[in-house]
TIVO-542338 format. One record per atom (N, C-alpha, C): residue in one letter; x, y, z. Coordinates in steps of 0.05 Angstrom, whole numbers, plus 32768, in hexadecimal, padded with zeros to 4 digits. Layout:
! residues N
AXYZ ...
END
This chain:
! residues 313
X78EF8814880E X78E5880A87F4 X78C7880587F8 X78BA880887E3 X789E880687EE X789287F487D8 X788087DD87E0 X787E87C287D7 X786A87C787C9 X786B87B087B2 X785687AD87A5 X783A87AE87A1 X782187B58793 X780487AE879B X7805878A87A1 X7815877F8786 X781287628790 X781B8751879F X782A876187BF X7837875087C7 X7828874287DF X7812875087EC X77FE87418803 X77F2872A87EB X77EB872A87D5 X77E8871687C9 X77EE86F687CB X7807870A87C4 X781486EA87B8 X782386EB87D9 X781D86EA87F1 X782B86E9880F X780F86D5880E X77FD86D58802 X77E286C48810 X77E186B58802 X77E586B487E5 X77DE869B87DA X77FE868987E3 X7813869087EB X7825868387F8 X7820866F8811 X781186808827 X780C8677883E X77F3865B883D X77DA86608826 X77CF86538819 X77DB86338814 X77F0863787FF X77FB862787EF X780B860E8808 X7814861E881B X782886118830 X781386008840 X77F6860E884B X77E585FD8850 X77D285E58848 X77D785E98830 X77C985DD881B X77E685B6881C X77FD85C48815 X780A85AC8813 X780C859B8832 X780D85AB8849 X7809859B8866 X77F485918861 X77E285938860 X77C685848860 X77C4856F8853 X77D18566883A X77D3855A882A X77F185488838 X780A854C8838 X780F8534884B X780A85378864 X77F9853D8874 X77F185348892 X77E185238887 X77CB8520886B X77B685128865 X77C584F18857 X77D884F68844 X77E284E38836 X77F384CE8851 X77FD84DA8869 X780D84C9887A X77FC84BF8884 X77E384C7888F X77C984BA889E X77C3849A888F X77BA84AB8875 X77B384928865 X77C6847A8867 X77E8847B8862 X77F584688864 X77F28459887F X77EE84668898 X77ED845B88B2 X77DA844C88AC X77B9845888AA X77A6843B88A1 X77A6842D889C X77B98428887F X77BB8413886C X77D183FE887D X77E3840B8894 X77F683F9889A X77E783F288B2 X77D583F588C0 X77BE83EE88D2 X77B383E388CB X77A383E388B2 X779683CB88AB X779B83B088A4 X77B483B4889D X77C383988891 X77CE838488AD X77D3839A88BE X77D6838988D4 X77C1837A88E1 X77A1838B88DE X7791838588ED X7788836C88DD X7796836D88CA X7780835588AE X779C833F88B4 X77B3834588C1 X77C3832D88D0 X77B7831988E5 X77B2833488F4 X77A78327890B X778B8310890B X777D832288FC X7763831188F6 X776982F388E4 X777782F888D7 X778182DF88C3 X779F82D288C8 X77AA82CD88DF X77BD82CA88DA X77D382BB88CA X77C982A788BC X77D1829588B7 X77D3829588A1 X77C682A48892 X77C582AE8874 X77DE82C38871 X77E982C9887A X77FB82E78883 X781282D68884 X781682C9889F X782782C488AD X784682B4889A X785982BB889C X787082B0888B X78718296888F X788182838879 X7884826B8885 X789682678898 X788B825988B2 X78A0825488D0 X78A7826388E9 X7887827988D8 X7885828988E7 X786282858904 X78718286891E X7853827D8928 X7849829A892B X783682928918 X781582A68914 X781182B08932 X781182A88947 X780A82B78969 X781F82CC896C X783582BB8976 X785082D1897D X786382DF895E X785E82D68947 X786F82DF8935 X788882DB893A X788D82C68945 X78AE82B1894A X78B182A1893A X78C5829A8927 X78D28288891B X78DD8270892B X78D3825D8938 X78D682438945 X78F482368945 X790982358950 X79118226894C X790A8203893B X791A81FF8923 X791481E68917 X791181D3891C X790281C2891E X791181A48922 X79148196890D X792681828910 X7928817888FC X7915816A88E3 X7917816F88C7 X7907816988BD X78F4814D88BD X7904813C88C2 X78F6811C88C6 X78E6812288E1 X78ED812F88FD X78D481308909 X78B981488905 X78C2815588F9 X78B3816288EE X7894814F88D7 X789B814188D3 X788F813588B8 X7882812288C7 X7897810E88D7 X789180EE88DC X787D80ED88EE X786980DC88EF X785680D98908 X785980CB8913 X784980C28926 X785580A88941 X786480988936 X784D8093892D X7847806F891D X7862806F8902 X786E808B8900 X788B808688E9 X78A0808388F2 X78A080968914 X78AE8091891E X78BC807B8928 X78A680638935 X78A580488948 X78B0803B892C X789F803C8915 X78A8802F88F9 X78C8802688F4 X78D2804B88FA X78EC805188F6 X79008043890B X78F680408927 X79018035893E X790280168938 X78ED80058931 X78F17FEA891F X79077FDC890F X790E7FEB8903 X79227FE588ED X792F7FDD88F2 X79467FE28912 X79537FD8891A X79567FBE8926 X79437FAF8924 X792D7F988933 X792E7F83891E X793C7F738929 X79447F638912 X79357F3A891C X79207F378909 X79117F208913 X79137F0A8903 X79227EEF890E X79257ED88903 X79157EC288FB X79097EBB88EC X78FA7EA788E5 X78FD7E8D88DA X78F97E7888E7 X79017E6288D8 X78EC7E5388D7 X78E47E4A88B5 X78C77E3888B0 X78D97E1788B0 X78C57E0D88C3 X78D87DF288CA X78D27DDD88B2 X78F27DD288AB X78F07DB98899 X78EF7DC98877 X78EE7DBA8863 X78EC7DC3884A X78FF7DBA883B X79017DB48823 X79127DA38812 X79027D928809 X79147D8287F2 X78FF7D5F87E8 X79077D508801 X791A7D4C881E X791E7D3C8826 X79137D38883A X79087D538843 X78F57D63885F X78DB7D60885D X78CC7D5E885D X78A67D638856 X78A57D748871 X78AF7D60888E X78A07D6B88A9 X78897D5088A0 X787A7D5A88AC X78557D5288B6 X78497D50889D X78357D418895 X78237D428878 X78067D378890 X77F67D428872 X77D87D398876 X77DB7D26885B X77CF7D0A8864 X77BF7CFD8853 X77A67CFD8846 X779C7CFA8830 X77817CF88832 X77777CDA882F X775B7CDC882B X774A7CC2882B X774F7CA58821 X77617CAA880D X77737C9A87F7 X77917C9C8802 X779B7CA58812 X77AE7CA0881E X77C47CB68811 X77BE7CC18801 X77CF7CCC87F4 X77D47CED880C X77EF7CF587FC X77F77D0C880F X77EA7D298800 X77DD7D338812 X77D57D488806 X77DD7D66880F X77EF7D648829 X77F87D7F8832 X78097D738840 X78207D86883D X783D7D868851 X78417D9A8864 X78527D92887D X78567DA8888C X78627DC08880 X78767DBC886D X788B7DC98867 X78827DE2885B X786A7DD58843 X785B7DEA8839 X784E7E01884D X783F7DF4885D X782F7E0A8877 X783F7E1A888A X78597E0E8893 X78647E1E889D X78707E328889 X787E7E2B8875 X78877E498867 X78677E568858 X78597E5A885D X78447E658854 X78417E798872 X783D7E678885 X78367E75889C X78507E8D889F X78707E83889C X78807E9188A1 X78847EAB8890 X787E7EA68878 X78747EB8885F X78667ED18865 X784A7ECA8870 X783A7EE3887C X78417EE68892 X784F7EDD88A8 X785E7EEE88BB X786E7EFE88B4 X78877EF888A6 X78997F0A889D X78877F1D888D X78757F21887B X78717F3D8875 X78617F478881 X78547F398897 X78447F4E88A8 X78607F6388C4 X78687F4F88D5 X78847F5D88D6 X78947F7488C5 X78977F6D88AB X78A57F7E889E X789A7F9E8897 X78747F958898 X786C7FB388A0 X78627FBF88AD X78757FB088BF X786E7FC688DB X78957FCF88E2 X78A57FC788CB X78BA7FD288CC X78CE7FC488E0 X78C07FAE88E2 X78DF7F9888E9 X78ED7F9188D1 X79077F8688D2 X79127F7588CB X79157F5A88CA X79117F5088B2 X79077F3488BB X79197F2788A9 X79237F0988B1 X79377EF388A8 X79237ED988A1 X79247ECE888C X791F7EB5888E X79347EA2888C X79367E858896 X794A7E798895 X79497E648876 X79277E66886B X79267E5E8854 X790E7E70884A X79087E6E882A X78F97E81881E X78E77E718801 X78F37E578806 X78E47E4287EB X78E47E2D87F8 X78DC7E1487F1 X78E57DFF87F4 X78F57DE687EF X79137DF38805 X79217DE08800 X79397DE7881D X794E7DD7881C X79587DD68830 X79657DE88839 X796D7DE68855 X79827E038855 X799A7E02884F X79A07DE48859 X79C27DE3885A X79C37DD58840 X79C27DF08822 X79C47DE6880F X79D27DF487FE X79EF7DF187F7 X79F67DC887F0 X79F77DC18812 X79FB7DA48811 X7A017D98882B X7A167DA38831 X7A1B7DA9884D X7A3B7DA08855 X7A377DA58873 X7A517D9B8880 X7A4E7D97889A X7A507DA588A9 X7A3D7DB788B2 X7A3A7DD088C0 X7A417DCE88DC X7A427DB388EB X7A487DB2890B X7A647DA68907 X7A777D9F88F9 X7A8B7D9888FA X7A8C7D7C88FF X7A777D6B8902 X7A7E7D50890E X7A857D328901 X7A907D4388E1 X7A947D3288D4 X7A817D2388BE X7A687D2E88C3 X7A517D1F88B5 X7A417D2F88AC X7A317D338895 X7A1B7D3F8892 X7A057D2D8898 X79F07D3F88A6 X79D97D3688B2 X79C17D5388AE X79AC7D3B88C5 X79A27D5688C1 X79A77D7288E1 X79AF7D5D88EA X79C27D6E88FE X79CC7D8D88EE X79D97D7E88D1 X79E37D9988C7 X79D47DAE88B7 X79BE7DAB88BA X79A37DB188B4 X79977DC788C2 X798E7DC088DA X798B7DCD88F4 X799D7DE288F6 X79BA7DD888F3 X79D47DE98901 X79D57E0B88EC X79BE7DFF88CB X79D27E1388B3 X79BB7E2A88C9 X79A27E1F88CE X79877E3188D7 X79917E4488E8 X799D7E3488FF X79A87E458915 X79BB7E53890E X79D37E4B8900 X79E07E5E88F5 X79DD7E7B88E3 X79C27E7788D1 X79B47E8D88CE X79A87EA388DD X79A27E9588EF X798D7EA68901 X79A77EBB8911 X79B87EA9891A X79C87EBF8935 X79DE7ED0891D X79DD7EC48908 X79EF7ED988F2 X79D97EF888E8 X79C37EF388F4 X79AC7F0488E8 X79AE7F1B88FB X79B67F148915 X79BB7F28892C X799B7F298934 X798B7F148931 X79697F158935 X79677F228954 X79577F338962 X794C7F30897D X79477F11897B X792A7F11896E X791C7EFA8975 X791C7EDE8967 X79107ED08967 X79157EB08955 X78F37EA7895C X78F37E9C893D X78DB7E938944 X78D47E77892B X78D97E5D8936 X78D57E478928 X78B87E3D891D X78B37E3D88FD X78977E3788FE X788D7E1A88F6 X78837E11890A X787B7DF288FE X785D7DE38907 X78517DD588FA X783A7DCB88FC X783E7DB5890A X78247DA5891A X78247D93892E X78207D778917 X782E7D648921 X78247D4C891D X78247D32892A X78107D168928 X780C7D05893B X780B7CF1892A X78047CD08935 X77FA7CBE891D X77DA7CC1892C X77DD7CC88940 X77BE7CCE894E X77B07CE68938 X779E7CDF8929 X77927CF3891B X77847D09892E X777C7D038941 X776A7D108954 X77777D278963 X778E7D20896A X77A37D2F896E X77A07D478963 X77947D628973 X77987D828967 X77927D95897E X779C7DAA8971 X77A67DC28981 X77BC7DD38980 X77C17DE18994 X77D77DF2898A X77EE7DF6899D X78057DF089A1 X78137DFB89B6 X78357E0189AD X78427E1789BA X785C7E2189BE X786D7E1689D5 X78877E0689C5 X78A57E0489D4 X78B17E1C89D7 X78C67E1189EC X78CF7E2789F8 X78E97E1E8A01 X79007E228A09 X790B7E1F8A16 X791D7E268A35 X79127E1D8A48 X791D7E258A60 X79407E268A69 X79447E1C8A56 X796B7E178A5C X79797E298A50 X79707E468A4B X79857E598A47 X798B7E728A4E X799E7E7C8A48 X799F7E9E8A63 X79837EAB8A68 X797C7EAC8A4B X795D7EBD8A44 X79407EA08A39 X79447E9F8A5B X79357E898A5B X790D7E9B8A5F X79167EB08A70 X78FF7EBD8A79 X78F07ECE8A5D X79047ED08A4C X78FF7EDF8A39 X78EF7ECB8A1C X78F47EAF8A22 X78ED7E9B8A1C X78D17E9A8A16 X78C57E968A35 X78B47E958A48 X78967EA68A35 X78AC7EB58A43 X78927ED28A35 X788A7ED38A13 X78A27ECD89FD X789A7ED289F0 X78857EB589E5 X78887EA489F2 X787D7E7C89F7 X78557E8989F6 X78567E9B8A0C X78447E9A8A1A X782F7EB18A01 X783A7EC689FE X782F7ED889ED X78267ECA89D3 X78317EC089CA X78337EBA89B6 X78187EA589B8 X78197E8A89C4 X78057E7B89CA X77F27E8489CF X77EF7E9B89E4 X77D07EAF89E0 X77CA7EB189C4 X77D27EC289BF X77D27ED689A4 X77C87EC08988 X77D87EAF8991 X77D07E968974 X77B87E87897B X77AF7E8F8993 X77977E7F899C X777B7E918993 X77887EAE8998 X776D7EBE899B X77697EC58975 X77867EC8896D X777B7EC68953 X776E7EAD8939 X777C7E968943 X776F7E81893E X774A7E7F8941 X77467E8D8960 X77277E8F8960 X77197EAD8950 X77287EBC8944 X771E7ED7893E X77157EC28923 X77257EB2891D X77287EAA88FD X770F7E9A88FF X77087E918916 X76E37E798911 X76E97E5E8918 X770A7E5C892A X77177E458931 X771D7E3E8949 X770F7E31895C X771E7E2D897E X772E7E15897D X77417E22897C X775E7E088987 X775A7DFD89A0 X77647DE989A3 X776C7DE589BD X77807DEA89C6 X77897DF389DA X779A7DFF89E8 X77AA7DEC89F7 X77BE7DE089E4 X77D07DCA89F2 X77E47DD88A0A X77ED7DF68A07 X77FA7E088A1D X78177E058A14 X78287E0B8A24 X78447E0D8A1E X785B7DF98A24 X786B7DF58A10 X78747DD78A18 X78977DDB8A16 X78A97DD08A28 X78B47DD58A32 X78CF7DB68A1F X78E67DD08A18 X78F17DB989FD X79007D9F8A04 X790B7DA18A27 X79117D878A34 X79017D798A30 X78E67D758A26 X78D47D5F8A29 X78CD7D548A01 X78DB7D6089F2 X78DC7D5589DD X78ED7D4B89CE X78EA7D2689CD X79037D2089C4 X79007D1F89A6 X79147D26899C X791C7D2C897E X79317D168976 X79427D2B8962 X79577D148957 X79677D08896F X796F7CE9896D X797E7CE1897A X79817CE1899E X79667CE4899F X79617CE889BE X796C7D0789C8 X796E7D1989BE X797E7D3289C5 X796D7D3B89D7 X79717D4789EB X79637D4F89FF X79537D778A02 X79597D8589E5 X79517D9C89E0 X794B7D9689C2 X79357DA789B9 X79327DB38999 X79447DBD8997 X79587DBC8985 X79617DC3897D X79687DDF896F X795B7DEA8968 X79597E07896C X79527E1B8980 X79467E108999 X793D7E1989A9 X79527E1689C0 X79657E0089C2 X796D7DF989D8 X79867E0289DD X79997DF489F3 X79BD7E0189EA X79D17DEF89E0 X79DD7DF889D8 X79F57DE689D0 X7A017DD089DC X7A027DBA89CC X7A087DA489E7 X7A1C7D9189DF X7A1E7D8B89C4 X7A347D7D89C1 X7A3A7D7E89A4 X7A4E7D768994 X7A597D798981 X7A417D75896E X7A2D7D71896C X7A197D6B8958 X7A0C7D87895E X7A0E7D948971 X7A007DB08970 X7A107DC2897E X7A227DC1896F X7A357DDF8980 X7A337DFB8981 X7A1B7E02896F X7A187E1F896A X79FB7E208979 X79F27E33898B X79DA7E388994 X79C97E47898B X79B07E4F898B X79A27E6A898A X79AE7E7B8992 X79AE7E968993 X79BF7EAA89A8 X79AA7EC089B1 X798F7EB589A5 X797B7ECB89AC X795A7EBD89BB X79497EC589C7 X792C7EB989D5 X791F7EB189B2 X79157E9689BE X79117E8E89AC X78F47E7789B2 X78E47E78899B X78D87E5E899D X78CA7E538984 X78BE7E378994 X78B57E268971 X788E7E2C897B X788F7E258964 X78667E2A895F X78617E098954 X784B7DFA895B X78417DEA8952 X78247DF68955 X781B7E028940 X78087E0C8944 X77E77E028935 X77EF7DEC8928 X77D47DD68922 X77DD7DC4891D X77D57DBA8917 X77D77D938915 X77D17D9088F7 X77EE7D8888E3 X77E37D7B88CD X77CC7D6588CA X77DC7D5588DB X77CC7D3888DC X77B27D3B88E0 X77AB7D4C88E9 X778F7D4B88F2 X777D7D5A88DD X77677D4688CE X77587D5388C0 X774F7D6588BC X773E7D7088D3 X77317D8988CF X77447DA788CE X775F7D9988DF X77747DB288E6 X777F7DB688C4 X778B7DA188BA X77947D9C88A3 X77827DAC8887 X77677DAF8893 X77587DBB8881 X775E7DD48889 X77587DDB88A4 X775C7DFA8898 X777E7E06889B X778A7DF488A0 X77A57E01888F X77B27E00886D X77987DFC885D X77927E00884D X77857E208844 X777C7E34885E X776A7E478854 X777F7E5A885C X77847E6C884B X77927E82884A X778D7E978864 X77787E918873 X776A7EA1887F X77737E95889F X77757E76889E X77867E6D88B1 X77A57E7088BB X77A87E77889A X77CB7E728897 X77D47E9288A1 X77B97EAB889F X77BD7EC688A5 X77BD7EC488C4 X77AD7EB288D5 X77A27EB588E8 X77BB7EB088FA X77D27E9A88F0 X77DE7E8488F7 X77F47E9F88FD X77FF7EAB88EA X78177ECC88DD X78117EDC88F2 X77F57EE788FF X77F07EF58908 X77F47EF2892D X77EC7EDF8929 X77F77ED18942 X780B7ED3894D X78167EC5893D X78477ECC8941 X78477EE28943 X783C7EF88932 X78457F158931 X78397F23894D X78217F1E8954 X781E7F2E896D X782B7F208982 X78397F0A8983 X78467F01899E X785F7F0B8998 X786C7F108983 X78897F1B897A X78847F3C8981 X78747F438980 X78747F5D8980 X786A7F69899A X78627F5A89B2 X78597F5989C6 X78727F5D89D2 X78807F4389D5 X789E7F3E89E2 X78AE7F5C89D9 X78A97F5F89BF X78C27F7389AF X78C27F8889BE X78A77F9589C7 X78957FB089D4 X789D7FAE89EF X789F7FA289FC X788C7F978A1A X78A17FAD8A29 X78997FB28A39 X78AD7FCE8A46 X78B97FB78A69 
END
């Protein structure tokens, strides 16, 4: 058979055509490679702009999680969070119409400040300084008035007193499940001159050492902040509750001490101590437990010896 004039023709514009489309995808696949080269390279340079969420930008590993709260929480939410469980007892000593505690007189003789008032003021800004730093905090009163109210006879001995008074306090406190206990009360004398500052304690119980320490912290602490405030106490030191006789000749404070006979059958169950930490009676003390700035100085005090003991490794 003998072929066409047009068939070397159209054999070239064939061979043409076949070269024409290779060139064109060898050229179009190149291009896609670049484009997927560059995006990586604009990874690398940026990673963090790229990178998925949970994904680490270096290795391109998805991290195991942790849990969301540590994820979020910082130290300081954490230790917060560790607090809560920290349960701190407070008792502002005395209060009621039948209680005052300690008063200041003035010039005219008249009464112009009660213990009762200063200590729940002082106990007041402890508990919310405490509370934010994420303790738990109890008071055994919160106004002024008594605790064991209505009356009734909280030690069993047949009588209301103020025995049963003391007994409702303590009974609050060890129902609170507190670590710590901390009694707040102001100094008083008929000696006007009489001032300063010092912490009971008591040596007669299992956690007598625990006592000790928190006695000792605490009396620093209310010393150094007393002087941050523009005030040098004197430093009466630590006093020891065998040596204060109270109701009826009893031979312990009563909140501080142990159980000893039917008039106090329920004990503290936790380290504990009392604050006399100015002197109503005494004029100039009496004035500045009048200044808010004293009564901060007085909160702050308790709180770094409470939180000293709470810490202490």
């Amino acid at each position: 058979m003998t072929p066409s004039k047009g068939g070397p023709l159209r054999l070239a514009l064939l061979c043409l055509f076949t070269l024409v489309t290779a060139t064109l995808t060898g050229l179009l696949a190149l291009t896609a490679y670049d484009l997927a080269a560059g995006s990586a390279e604009g990874m690398l340079r940026n990673p963090t702009a790229q990178s998925p969420p949970g994904v680490d930008p270096d290795t391109g590993i998805d991290p195991e999680p942790r849990p969301a709260a540590l994820q979020s929480s910082s130290s300081s939410d954490l230790s917060t969070t560790a607090t809560r469980s920290i349960t701190v007892a407070i008792d502002p000593g005395h209060g009621g119409p039948a209680d005052t505690g300690g008063m200041h007189r003035n010039a005219e003789g008249e009464i112009d400040l009660t213990e009762k008032q200063v200590n729940l003021a002082i106990a007041i800004r402890l508990a919310e300084l405490l509370r934010g730093e994420g303790y738990r905090v109890v008071l055994t009163r919160e106004a002024d008035k008594a605790v064991n109210d209505p009356p009734q006879d909280r030690n069993g001995d047949g009588q209301i007193d103020d025995h049963d008074e003391l007994q409702a306090r303590v009974d609050i406190v060890n129902a609170s499940g507190a670590r710590v206990f901390v009694s707040v009360h102001s100094n008083g004398f008929p000696d006007p001159a009489e001032s300063g500052t010092e912490i009971w304690w008591s040596p007669d119980r299992s956690f007598a050492d625990d006592n000790a320490f928190l006695a000792a912290q605490t009396q620093t602490a209310v010393l150094k902040r007393l002087a941050d405030a523009g005030y040098r106490s004197e430093d009466r030191g630590l006093k020891v509750d065998r040596a204060y006789r109270v109701q009826d000749g009893s031979p312990y404070i009563f909140v501080l001490g142990p159980a000893i006979d039917e008039h106090h059958p329920r004990a503290t169950q936790m380290p504990g101590i009392l604050g006399e930490t100015l002197f109503i009676t005494n004029d100039t003390e009496a004035g500045l437990l009048r200044q808010p700035s004293i009564i901060d100085a007085l909160a702050m005090g308790y709180r770094d010896g409470i939180v000293a003991f709470l810490t202490r490794r």
